[in-house]
ZAVOZA-983916 format. One record per residue (C-alpha): residue number from 0; residue in three letters; x, y negated, z negated. Coordinates in nm, 2 decimals, decimal comma. Layout:
// ZAVOZA-983916
DRENKOL   nr  rest      xx      yy      zz
DRENKOL  NUM   ala       X       Y       Z
...
This chain:
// ZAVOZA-983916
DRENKOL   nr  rest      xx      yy      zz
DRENKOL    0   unk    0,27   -2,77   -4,20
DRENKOL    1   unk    0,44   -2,74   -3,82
DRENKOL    2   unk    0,12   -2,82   -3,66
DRENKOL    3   unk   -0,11   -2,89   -3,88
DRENKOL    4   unk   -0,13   -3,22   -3,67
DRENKOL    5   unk   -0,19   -3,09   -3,32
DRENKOL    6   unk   -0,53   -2,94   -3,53
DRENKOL    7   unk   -0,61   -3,27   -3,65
DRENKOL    8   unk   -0,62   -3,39   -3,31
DRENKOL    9   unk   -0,81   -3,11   -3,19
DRENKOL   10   unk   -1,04   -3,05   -3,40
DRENKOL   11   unk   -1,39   -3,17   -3,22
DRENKOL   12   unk   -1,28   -2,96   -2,88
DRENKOL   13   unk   -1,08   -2,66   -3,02
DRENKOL   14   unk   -1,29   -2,39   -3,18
DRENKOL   15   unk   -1,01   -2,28   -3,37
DRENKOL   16   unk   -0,87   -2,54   -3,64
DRENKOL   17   unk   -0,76   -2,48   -3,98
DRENKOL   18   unk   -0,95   -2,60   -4,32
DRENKOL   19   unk   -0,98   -2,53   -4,68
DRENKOL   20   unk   -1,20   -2,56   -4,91
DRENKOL   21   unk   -1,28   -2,68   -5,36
DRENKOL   22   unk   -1,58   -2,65   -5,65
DRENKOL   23   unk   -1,86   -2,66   -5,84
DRENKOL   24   unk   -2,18   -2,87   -5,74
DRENKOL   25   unk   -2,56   -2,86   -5,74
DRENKOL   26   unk   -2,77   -2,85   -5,41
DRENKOL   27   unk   -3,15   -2,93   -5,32
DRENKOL   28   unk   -3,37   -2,65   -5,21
DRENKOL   29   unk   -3,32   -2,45   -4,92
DRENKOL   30   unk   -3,55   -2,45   -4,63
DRENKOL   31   unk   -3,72   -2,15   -4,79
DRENKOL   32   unk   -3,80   -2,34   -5,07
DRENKOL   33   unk   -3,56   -2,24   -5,34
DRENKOL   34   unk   -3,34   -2,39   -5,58
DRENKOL   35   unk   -2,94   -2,32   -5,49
DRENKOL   36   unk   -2,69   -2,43   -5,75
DRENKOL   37   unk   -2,31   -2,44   -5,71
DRENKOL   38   unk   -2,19   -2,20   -6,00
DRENKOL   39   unk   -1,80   -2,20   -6,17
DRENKOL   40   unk   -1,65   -1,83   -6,16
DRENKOL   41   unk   -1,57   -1,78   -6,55
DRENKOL   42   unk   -1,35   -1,50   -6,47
DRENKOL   43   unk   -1,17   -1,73   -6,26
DRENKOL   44   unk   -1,17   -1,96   -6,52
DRENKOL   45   unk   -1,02   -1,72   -6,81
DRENKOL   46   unk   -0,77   -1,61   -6,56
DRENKOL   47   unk   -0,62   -1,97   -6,45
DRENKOL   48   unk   -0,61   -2,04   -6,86
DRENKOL   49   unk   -0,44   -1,74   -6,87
DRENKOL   50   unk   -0,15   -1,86   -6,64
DRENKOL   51   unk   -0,14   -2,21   -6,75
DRENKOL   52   unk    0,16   -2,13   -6,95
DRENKOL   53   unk    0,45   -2,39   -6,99
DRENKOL   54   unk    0,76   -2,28   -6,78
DRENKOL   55   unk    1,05   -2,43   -6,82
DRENKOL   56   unk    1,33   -2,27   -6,62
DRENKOL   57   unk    1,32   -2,25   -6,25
DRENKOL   58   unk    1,28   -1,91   -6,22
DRENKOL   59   unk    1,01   -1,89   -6,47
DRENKOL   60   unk    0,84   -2,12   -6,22
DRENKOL   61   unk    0,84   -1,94   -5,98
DRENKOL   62   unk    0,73   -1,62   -6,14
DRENKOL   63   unk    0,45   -1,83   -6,23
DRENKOL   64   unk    0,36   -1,87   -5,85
DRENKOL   65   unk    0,39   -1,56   -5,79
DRENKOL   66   unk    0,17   -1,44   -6,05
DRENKOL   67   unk   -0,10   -1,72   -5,91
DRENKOL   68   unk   -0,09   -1,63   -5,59
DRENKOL   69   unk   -0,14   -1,24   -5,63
DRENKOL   70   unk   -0,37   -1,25   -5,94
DRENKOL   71   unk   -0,58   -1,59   -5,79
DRENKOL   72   unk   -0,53   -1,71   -5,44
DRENKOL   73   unk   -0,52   -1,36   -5,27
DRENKOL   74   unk   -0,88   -1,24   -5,42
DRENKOL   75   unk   -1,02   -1,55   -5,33
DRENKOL   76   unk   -0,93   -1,57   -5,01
DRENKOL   77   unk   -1,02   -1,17   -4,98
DRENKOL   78   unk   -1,38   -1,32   -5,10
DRENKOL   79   unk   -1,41   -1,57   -4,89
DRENKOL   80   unk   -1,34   -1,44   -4,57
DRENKOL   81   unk   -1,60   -1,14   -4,70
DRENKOL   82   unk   -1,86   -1,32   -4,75
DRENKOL   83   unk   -1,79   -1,54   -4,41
DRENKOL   84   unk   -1,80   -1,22   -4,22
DRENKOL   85   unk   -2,09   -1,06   -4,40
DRENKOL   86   unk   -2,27   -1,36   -4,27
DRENKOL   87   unk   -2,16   -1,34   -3,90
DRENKOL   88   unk   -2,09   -1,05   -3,67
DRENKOL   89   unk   -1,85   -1,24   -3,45
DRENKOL   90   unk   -1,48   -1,20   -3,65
DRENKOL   91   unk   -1,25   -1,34   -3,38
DRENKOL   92   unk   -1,35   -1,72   -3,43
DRENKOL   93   unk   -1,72   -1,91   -3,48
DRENKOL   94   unk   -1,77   -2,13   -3,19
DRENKOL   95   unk   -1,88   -2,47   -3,35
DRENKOL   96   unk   -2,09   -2,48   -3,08
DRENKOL   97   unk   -2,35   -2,22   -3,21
DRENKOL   98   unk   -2,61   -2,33   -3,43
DRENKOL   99   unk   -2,56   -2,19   -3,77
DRENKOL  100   unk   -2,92   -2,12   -3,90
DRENKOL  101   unk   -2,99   -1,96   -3,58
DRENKOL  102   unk   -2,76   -1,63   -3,70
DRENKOL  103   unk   -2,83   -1,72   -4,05
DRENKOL  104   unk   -3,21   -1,76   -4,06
DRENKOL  105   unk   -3,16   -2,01   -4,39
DRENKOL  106   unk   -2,95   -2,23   -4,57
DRENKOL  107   unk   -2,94   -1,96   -4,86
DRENKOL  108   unk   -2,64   -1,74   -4,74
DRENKOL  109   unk   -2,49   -2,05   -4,66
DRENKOL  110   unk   -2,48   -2,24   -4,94
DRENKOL  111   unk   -2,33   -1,88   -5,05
DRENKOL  112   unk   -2,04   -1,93   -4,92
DRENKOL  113   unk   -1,99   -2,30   -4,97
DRENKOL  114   unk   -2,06   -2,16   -5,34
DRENKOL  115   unk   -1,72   -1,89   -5,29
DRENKOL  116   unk   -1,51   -2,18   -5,13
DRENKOL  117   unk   -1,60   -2,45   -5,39
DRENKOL  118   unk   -1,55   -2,23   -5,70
DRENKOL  119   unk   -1,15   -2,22   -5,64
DRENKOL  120   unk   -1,10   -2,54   -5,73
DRENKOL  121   unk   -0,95   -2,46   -6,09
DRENKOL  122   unk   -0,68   -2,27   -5,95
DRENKOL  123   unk   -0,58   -2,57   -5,68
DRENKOL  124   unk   -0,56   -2,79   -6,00
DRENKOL  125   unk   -0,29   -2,54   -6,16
DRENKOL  126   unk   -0,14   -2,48   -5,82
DRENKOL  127   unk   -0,13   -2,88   -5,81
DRENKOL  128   unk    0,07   -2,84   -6,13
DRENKOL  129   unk    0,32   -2,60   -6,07
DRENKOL  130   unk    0,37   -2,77   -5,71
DRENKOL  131   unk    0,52   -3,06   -5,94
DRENKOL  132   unk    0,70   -2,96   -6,18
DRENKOL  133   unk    0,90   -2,74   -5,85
DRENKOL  134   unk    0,88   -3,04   -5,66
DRENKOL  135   unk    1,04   -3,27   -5,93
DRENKOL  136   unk    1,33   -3,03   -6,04
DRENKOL  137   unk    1,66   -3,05   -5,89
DRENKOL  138   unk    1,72   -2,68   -5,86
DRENKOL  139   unk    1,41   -2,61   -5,65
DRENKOL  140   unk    1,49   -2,52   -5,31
DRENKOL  141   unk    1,21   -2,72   -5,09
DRENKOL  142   unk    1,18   -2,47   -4,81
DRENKOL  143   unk    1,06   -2,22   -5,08
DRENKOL  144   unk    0,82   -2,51   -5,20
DRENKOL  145   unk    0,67   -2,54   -4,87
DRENKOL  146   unk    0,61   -2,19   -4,80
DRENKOL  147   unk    0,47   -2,15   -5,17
DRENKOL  148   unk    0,26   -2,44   -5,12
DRENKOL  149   unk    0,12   -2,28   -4,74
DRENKOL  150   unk    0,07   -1,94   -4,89
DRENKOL  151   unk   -0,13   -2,08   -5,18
DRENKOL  152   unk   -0,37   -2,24   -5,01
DRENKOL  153   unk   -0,74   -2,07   -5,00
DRENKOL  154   unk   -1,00   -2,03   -4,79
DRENKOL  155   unk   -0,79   -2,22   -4,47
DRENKOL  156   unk   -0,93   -2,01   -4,19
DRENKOL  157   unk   -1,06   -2,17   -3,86
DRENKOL  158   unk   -1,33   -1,94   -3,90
DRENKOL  159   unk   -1,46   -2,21   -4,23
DRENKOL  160   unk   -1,41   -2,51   -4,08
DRENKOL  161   unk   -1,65   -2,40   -3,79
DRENKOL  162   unk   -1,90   -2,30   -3,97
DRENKOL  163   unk   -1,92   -2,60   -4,19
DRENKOL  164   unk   -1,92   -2,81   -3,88
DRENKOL  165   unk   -2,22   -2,61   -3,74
DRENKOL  166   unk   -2,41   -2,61   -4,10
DRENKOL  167   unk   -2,39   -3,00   -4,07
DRENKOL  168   unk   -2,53   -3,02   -3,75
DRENKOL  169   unk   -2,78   -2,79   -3,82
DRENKOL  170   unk   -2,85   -2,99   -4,13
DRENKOL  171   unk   -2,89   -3,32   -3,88
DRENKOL  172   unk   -3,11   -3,14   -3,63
DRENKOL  173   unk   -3,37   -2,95   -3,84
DRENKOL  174   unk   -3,63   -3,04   -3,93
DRENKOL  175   unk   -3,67   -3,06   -4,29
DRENKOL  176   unk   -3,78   -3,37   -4,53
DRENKOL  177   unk   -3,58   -3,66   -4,52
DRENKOL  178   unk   -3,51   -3,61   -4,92
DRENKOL  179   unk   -3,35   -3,27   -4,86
DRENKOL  180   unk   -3,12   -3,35   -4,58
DRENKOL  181   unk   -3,04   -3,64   -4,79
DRENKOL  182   unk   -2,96   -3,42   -5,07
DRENKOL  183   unk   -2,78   -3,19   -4,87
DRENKOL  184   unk   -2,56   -3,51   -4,74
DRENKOL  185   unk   -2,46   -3,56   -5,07
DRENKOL  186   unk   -2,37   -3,19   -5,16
DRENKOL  187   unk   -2,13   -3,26   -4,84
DRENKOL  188   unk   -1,98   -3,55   -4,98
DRENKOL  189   unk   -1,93   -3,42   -5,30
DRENKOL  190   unk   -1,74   -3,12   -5,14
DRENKOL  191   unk   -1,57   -3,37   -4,98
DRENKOL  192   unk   -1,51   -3,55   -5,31
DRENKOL  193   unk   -1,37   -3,22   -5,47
DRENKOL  194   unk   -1,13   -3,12   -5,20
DRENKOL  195   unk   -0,93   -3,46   -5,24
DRENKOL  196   unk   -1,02   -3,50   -5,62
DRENKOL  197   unk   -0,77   -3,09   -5,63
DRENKOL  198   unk   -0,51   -3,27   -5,43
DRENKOL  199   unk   -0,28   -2,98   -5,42
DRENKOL  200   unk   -0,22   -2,98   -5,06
DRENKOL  201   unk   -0,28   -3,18   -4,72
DRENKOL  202   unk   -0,49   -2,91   -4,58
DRENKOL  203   unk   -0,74   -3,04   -4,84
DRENKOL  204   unk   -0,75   -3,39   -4,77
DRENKOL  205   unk   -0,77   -3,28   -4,39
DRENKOL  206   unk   -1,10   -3,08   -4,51
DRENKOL  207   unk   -1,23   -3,41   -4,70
DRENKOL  208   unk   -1,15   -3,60   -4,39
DRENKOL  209   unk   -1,32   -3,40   -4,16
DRENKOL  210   unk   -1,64   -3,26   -4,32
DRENKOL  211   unk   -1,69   -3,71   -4,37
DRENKOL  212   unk   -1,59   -3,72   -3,98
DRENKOL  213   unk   -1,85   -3,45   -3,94
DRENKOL  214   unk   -2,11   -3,63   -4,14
DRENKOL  215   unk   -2,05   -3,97   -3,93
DRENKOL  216   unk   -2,05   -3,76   -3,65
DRENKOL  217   unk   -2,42   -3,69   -3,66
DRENKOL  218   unk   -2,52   -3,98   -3,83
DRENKOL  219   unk   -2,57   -3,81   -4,20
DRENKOL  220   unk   -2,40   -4,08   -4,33
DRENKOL  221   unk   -2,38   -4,48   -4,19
DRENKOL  222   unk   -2,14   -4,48   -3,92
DRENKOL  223   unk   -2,03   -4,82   -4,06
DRENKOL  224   unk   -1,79   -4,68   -4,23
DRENKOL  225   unk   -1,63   -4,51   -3,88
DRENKOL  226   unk   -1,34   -4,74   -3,80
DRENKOL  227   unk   -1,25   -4,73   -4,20
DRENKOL  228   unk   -1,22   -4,34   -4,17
DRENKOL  229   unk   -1,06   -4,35   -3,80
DRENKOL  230   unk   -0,78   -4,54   -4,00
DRENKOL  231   unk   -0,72   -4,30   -4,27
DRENKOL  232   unk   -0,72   -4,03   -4,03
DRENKOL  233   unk   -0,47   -4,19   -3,84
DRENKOL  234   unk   -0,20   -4,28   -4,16
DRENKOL  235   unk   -0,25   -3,88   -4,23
DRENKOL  236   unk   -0,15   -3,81   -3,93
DRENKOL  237   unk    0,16   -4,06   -3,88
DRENKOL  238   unk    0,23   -3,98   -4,28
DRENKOL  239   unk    0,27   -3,56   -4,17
DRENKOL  240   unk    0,46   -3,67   -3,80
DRENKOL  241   unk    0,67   -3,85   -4,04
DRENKOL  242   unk    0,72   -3,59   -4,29
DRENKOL  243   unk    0,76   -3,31   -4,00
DRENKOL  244   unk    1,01   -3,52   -3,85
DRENKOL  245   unk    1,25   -3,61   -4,19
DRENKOL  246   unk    1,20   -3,29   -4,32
DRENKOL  247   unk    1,51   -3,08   -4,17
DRENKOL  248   unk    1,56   -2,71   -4,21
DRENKOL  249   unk    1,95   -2,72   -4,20
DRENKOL  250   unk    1,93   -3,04   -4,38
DRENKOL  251   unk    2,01   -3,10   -4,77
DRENKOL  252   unk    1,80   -2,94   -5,05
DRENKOL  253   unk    1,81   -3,22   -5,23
DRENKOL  254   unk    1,77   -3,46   -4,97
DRENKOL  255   unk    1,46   -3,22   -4,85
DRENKOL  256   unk    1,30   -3,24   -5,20
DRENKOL  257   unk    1,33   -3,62   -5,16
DRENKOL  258   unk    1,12   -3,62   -4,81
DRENKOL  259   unk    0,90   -3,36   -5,00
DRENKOL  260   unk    0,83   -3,62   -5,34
DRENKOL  261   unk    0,80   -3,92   -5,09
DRENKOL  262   unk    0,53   -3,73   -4,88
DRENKOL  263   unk    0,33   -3,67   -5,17
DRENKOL  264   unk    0,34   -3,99   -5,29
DRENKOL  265   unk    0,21   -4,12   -4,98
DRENKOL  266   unk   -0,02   -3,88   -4,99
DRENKOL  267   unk   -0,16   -3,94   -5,34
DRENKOL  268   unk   -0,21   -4,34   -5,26
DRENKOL  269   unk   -0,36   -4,22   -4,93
DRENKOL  270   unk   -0,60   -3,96   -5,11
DRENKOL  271   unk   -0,72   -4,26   -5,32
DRENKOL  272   unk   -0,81   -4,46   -5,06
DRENKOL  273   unk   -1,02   -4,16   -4,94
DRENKOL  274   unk   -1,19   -4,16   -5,27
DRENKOL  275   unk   -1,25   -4,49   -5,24
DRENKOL  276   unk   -1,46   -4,46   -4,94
DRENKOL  277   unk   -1,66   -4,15   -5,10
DRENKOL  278   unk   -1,74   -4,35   -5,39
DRENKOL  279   unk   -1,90   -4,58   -5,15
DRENKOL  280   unk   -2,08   -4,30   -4,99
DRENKOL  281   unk   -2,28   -4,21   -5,29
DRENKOL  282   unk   -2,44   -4,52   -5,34
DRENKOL  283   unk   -2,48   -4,52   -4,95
DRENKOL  284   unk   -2,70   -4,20   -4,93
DRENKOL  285   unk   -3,09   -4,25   -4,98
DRENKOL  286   unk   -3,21   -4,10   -5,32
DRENKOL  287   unk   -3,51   -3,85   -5,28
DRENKOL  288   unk   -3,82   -3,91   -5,50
């Protein structure tokens, strides 16, 4: 999490930021004129069922994470960043300058890989349960926690979060029917919905808050709700300076785990306050015909 903060900060001027990503939705059609759905991995599925298994000891638990992170969270992640590169040539970083349909030609591949990204979101909900029953047991030692709970995270390459900031400016800019790009607003949002809705880890509710800071950005959504968002962006930061700052390497396990629970539970009443805003959103966003 060491920072994660400085990206927050940076993230309109610095091509290279860090983001994540969540599930299933359905989209309009693409500029070509087709249908794009959001589809749920069944394998996936089967597999996460599969580790859903009630652990009791600590070292059961963390057997557990290991098994998630090798058998779930390393494919995906190996999928993602495939199917990121098979859409661009450049590998180092995606400047969020470019315009993404220029290299992409369509929305299509696109929504692709939105598609890959958003399908993970069963295994953040069982990562989101093994992260509490470690982080509510006595014997868990917290620096583990927190490097299990960075190494489990999927698809949190810079290399996503520029893209998806190009795609929504692109999706701003073209010009397409008023219905679709208000369609493909509410796709966003729902992404955005699903990222905090996992709630396994900060790095999502950083993606929530800036694919909506990307969406005020270029007026997709009313920028009446700017100042609101500007303020919850602001207690995420203070809430991870705080937790950076309490948490201590040298200190106490246990008084570690306690700055670790307390973060969360910010976190958690913070997340909901998100929510509340995307709620909002929905009945915000013109319905098409």
């Amino acid at each position: 999490m060491i920072g994660f903060v400085v990206g927050l900060y940076s993230f309109k001027q610095d091509p290279v930021l860090k983001q994540s990503k969540s599930v299933e939705h359905s989209t309009p059609q693409s500029l070509a004129d087709e249908e794009i759905t959001f589809e749920q991995d069944d394998t996936q599925l089967e597999q996460v069922e599969i580790t859903k298994v009630k652990n009791e000891t600590i070292n059961e638990l963390w057997q557990a994470y290991d098994d998630l992170i090798v058998r779930l969270v390393l494919p995906a992640n190996k999928s993602c960043m495939l199917a990121l590169e098979n859409l661009f040539q450049e590998k180092d970083y995606i400047d969020p300058n470019q315009t993404a349909l220029r290299i992409n030609g369509s929305y299509n591949q696109a929504v692709n890989l939105l598609n890959d990204i958003l399908n993970t979101v069963q295994t953040s909900e069982v990562i989101h349960e093994l992260n509490l029953k470690l982080l509510y047991n006595p014997k868990t030692d917290p620096q583990k926690l927190q490097g299990k709970m960075s190494e489990s995270t999927i698809c949190s390459d810079v290399k996503i979060t520029n893209y998806t900031n190009a795609l929504i400016k692109d999706i701003a800019m073209a010009k397409i029917d008023p219905d679709e790009r208000n369609e493909l607003t509410r796709a966003f949002v729902e992404t955005a919905h699903r990222y905090i809705y996992s709630a396994s880890s900060v790095e999502y509710t950083s993606s929530a808050m800036e694919i909506l800071f990307s969406l005020s950005d270029n007026e997709l959504i009313p920028r009446s709700n700017m100042e609101e968002l500007s303020q919850l962006r602001q207690s995420l930061i203070g809430l991870i300076q705080n937790y950076e700052s309490d948490f201590r390497p040298q200190g106490a396990p246990l008084s570690n785990l306690e700055v670790m629970q307390d973060f969360y539970q910010e976190l958690n009443q913070l997340n909901t306050s998100i929510l509340d805003v995307i709620e909002r959103l929905k009945y915000e966003i013109p319905k098409g015909r």
